[in-house]
C-alpha positions in Angstrom: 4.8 10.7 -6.1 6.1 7.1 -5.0 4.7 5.0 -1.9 6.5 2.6 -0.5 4.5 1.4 3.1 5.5 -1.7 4.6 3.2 -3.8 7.8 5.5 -5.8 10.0 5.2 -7.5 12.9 1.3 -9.0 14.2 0.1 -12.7 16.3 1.6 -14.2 13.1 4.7 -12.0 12.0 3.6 -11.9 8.2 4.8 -8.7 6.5 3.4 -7.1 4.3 5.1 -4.5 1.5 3.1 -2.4 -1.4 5.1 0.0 -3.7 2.6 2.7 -5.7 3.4 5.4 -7.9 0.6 8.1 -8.7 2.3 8.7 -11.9 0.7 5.1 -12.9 -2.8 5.9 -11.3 -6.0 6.9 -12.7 -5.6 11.0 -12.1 -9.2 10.7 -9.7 -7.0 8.2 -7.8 -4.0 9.6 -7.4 -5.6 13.3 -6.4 -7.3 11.0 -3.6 -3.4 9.6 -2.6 -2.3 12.9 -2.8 -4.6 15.0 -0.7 -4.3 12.1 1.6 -0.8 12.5 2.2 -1.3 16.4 2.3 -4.0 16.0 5.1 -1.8 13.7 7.3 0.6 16.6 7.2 3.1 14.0 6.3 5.8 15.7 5.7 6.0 17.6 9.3 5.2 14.4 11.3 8.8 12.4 13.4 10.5 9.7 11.7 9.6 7.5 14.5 6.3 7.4 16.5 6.1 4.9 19.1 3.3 3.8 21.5 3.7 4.9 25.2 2.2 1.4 26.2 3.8 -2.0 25.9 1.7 -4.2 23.8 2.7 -7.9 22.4 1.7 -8.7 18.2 0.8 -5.4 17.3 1.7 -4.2 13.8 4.1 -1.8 12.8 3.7 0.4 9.9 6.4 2.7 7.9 5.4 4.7 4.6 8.4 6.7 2.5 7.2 9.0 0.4 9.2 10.7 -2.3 7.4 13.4 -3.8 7.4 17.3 -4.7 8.2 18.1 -1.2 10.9 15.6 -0.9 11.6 12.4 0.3 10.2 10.9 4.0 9.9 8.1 6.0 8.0 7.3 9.0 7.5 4.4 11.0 4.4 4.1 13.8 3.4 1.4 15.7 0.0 0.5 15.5 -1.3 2.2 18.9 0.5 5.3 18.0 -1.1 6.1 14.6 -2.1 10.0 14.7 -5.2 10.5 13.7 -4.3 12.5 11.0 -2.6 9.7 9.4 -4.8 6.8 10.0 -6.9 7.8 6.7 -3.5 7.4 4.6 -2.6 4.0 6.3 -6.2 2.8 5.6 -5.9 3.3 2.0 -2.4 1.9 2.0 -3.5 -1.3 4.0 -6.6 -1.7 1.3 -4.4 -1.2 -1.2 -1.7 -3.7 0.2 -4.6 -6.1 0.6 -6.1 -5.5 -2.7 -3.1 -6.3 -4.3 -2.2 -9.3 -2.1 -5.9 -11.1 -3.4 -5.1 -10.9 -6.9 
């Protein structure tokens, strides 16, 4: 399965892009990325989830995943973030930071 999750906008307007395969993984790792993606019920969630309220500098998030099931994109503003797929943003985020300290 590939990742590709980008973080846009924020008080600064820094982006923010990580690309992850979990055919390059550690198998524990990737089970965790996949059951993570199964939980959020990814695959069934809109291609565009947007905040009923107006808010200024928050960050917007969109993960593709291409996978078994396909290939899907969604993109969620930061208030709007189901709660089902906050775990998966998490790890992508602490990935995306993780790999932005090295």
């Amino acid at each position: 399965m590939r990742i590709l999750f980008k973080r846009s906008g924020g008080f600064a307007g820094i982006s923010q892009t990580k690309s992850i395969s979990t055919d390059q993984m550690p198998a524990e790792e990737a089970q965790k990325v996949t059951s993570l993606v199964q939980q959020a019920g990814f695959f069934a969630l809109p291609p565009v989830i947007e905040s009923t309220q107006p808010g200024a500098d928050r960050f917007q998030y969109q993960i593709s995943v291409d996978g078994e099931q396909g290939a899907h994109s969604v993109q969620v503003d930061e208030s709007a973030v189901p709660p089902g797929l906050q775990p998966l943003l998490d790890w992508m985020k602490n990935s995306a930071r993780t790999q932005a300290g090295k």
